[in-house]
N, C-alpha and C positions, 0 to 999 in steps of 0.2 A: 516532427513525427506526426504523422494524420491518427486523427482521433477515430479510434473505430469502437462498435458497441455490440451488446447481446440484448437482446430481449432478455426481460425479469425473469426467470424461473418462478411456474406458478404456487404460491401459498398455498399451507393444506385448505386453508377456509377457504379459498378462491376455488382450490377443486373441488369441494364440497357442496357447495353451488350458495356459503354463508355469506352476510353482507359484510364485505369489507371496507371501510376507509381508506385511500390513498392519502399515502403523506406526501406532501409537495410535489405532486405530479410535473412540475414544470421545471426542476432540477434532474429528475430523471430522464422526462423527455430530452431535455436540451445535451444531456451528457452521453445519451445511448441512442443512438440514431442508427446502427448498423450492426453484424456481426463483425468480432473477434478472430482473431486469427489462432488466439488458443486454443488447444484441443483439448478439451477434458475429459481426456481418458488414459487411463495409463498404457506404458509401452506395451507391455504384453498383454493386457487386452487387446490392442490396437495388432500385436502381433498375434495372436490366436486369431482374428479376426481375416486377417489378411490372406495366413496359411491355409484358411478355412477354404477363402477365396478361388487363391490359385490351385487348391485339390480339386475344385470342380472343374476347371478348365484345361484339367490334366497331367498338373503338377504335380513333384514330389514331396511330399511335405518334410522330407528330414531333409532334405535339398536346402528348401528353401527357408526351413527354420535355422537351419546352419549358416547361409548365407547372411542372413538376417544379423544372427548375434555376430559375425563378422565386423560388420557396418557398424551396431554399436558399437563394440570394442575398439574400432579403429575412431569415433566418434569422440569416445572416452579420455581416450589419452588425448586428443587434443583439447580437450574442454578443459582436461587436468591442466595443459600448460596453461593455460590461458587463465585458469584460476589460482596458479602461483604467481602470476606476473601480477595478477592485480590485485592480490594479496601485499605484495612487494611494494607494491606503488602506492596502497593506502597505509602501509605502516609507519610510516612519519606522523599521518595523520589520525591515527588511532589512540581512541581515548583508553583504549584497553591493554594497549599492547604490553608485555615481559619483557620483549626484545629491544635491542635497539639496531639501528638502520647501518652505523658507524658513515653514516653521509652525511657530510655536512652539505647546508645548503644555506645560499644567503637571500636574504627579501624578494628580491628578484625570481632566483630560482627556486622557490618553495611557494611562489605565487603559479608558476609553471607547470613546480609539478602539482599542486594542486587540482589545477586547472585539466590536466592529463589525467590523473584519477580518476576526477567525473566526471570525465569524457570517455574513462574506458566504462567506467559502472555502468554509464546511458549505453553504450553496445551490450553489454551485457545482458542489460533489461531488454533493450530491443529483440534481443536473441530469443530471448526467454518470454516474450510475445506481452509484454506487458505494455501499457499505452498511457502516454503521457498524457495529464490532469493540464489544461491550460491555464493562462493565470485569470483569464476571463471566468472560466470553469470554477477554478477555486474561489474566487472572490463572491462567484453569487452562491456557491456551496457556504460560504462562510456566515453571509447575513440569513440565511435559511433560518425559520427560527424550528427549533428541534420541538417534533409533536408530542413527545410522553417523558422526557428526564430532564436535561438538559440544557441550561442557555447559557453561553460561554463565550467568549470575546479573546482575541487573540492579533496582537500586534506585528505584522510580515515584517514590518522595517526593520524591527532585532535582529535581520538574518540575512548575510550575503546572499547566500546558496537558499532556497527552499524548492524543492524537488518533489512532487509528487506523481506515483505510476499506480496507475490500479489493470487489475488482471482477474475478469468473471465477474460477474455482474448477479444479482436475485434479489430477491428479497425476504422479510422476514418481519412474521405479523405479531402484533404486540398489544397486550388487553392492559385497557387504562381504565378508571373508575372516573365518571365527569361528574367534577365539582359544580356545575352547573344544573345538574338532576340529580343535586344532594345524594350523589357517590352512589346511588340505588341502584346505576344502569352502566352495565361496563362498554366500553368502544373496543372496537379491535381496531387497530393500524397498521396496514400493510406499510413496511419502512422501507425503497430500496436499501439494500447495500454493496458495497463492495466485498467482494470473495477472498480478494489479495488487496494489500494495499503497502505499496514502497515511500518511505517517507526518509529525504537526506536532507541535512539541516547544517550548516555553517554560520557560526556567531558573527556579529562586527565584532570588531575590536573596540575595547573601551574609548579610545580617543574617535575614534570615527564617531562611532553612537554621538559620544557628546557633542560634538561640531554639529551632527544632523540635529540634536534637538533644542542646541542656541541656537540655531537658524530656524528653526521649526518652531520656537515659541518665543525664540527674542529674550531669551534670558543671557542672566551672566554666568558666568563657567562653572559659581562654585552651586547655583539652582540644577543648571542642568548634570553636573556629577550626581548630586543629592537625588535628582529625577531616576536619574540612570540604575544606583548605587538599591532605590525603591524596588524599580521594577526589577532588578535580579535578587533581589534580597532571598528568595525563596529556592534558586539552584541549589545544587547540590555542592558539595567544597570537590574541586578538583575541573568544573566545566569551563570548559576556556574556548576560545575563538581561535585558538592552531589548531583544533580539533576539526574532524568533520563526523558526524555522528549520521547513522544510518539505523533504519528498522523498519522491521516488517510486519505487521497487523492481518487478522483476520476475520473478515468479516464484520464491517464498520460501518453503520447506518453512512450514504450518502452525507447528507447535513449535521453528521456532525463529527468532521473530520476536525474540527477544532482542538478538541480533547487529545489531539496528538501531538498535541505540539507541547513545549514545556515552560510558555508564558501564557498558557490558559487561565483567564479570570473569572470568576463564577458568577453571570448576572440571574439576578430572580426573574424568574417568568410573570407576566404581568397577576396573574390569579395570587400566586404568593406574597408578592408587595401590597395587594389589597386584603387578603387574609391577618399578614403582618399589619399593617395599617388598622384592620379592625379591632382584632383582638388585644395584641398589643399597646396600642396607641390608644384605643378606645378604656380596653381597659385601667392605662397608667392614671390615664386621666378622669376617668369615676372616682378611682382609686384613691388619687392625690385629693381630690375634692374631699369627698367623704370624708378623709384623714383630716385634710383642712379644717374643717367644721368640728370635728370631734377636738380637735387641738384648740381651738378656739375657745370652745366651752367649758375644757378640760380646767378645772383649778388644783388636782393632784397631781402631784410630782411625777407618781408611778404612773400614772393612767396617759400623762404628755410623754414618758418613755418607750411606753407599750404602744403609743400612735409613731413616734418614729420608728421605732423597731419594727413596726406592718407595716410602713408606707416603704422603709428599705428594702422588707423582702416584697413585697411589690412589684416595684422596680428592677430589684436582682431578677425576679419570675419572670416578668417581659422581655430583660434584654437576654435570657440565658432560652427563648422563645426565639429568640432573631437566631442564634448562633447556632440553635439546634437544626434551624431547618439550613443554615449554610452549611453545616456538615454535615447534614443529609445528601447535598448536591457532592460535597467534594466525596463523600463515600461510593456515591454511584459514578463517579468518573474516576475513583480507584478502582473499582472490581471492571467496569468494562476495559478499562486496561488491562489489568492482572491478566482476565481471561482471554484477552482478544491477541495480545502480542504473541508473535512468533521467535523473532529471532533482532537479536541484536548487533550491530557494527560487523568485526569481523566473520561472524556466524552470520547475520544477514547477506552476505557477499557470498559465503557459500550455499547458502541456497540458492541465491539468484543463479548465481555456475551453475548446480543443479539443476534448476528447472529451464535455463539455456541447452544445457545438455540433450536434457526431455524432449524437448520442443524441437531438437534441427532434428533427433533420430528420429521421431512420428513422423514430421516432415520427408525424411529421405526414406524410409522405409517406402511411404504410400508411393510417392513419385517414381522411386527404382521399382518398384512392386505394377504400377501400372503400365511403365515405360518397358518392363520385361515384356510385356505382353503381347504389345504391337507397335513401332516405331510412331512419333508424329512429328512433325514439323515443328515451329516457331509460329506459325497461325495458327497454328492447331492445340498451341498450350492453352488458350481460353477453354474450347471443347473439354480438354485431359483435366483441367482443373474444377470442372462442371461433374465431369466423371465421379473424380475423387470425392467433391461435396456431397454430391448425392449416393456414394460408399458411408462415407462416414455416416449422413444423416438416416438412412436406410438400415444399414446393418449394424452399426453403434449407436443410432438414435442420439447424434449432436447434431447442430448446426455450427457450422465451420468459414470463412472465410479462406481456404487455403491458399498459402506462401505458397505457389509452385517453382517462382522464378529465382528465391533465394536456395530452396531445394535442387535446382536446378544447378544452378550454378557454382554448390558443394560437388554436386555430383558427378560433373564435369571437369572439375577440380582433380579429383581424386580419380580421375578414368575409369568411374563406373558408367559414364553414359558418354556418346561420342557424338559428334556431329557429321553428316557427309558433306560434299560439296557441294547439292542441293537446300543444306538448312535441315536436314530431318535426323530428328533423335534416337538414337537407338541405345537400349541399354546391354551390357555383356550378360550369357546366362549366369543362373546362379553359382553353378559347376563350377566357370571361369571365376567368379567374383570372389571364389574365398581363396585360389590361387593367388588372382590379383592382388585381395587384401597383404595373403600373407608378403609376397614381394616387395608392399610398402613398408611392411614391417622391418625387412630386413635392411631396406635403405636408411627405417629409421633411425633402427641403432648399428648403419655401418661407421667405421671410424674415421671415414673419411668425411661423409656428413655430416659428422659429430663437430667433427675440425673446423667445417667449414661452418657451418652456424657459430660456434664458437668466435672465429673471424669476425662474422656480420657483427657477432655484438660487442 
């Protein structure tokens, strides 16, 4: 899938003409190089916008707003199948499921369907104009060091599948206080983010893991179990590797997509280690002196009990100094979760439907909505799609990359738009189109159609 992008949406400081900081300019740049094919706008927006349109050029507006929910509706029901089917196809592999499948399947064919399921999710996504994270992409988003929370380390190998799509791009500015001008002076950091963000994840299986990491460090079986056995120690009882776990986030700082994964490990940021180093370190060891020398000179029982009992609490005070600021980290990468997730597994599948839905009907609206207007060719779909951008950009104020050609060729599908024997497009009025719809309608639940699909499957 080619990687396509948006420009940042501007920061309030940025419009305000304030100084901002960019964070890691060079993971933004390298990940957003173009516009999006998503539209962010909703349908009826998009559709009051349209109707708006064609009333100035002499359209009927209850015409073509009837017309309009037509194409949805007819849109609907088929997004509906498409999102039982692959509902159906990830339930084997859901960590959530009540039901069960009553299909059996052996090694072979459950690697299959596996393998079918996220292959329909990726259509899905595509549908639903989302654009795949490459592994180049992810890998320098990961060493990215995060400018204001966060420094987190996260191992890919634990995982067959790792899957990431992100959909809308901005950013989002954020006031830090610099330890460096003794906290007196705050920074603002403009952070990209991503707007959506699709994360699929599949475990190894315990035997595989282990093979990879006797080979990977040259141990013997029962080091690399015990390695293994570490680094899950922390899942949840029930996460397993015949699972495939899916989710969806909102609004995720670029750099630091790490936090989404669920073998994230919490490294200090270089200031913190030297803070801990100071205070800590510095003061155990005044600390132990001082006590040293007073225990030394000490010739009372009580006065040698009263020096270990400070030099203990001491020590307890330093090392419960290290633990507080790790759990400082791991609190800030619980609430940016809590708040940031959307939806999970089965429920992430249905939104992606969802927002596949969204996206072909904005799609077909604008295309049939143009193509009523005036016939054009197949050389002339560049021009029509230049049209449409500068509709959207103009009178919805987005910037668009318009799918013409996948619009296109629903809508030809479905004989809303024809071709002649010249190559030139033309689409039926609106009058005709809710006719037309409705006689799909009727095919679709004739019973002879019904038979016959039945058959096919």
């Amino acid at each position: 899938m080619q990687l396509l992008d948006t420009a940042s949406t501007p920061s309030p400081a940025a419009k305000a003409g304030e100084t901002v900081k960019a964070a890691a300019p060079q993971a933004a740049a390298t990940l957003l190089p173009g516009r999006e094919r998503f539209i962010p706008i909703s349908r009826h927006g998009l559709r009051t916008k349209l109707i708006a349109m064609l009333a100035e050029s002499g359209g009927d507006p209850r015409v073509w707003g009837r017309a309009l929910d037509c194409l949805a509706a007819w849109r609907h029901q088929e997004h509906r199948q498409r999102l039982l089917e692959l509902i159906e196809d990830y339930l084997p592999f859901s960590p959530d499921s009540d039901t069960a499948t009553l299909i059996e399947l052996d090694f072979d064919g459950r690697d299959k369907a596996r393998a079918e399921c996220i292959a329909g999710i990726e259509r899905m996504l595509a549908q639903a104009n989302f654009v795949r994270l490459g592994r180049d992409d992810v890998q320098r988003l990961l060493i990215e060091r995060s400018p204001y929370g966060l420094n987190l380390q996260v191992d890919l190998s634990e995982f067959d599948e790792a899957l990431l799509y992100y959909r809308g791009t901005g950013s989002i500015v954020r006031e830090e206080r610099n330890p460096w001008r003794l906290y007196l002076r705050t920074d603002r950091l403009e952070v990209p983010i991503f707007e959506r963000l699709f994360l699929l994840l599949k475990l190894k299986p315990a035997e595989t893991r282990i093979a990879e990491i006797m080979m990977a460090s040259r141990i013997e079986r029962a080091r690399a179990t015990r390695a293994l056995a570490k680094a899950r120690a922390h899942f949840p009882p029930g996460v397993s590797s015949d699972y495939i776990y899916v989710k969806i986030f909102k609004r995720i700082p670029q750099i630091d997509i790490e936090m989404l994964f669920p073998n994230t490990k919490v490294a200090f940021k270089p200031f913190d280690k030297l803070k801990l180093m100071v205070t800590a370190g510095g003061g155990t060891v005044a600390g132990v002196a001082g006590t040293a020398t007073k225990l030394l000179a000490a010739t009372n029982p009580f006065t040698l009990a009263f020096g270990v009992f400070g030099l203990s609490a001491l020590i307890f005070r330093q090392a419960m100094k290290f633990f507080h600021t790790r759990n400082h980290y791991m609190m800030v990468l619980a609430q940016n979760l809590y708040f940031c997730s959307l939806a999970n597994n089965r429920g992430a599948l249905t939104l992606i439907a969802d927002g596949a839905e969204e996206e072909d009907v904005k799609e077909d609206m604008l295309l049939y909505a143009f193509l009523a207007r005036g016939p054009a060719t197949h050389d002339a779909l560049p021009e029509l799609k230049t049209t449409v951008t500068r509709f959207l950009k103009e009178r919805c104020g987005v910037s668009v990359n318009f799918d013409a050609e996948d619009a296109l060729k629903r809508l030809r599908a479905d004989g809303l738009v024809s071709a002649d024997a010249g190559g030139k497009f033309s689409a039926i009025a609106p009058e005709d189109a809710r006719a037309h719809l409705d006689r799909l309608w009727d095919r679709l639940l004739d019973v002879d159609s019904l038979d016959k699909a039945a058959s096919r499957a």
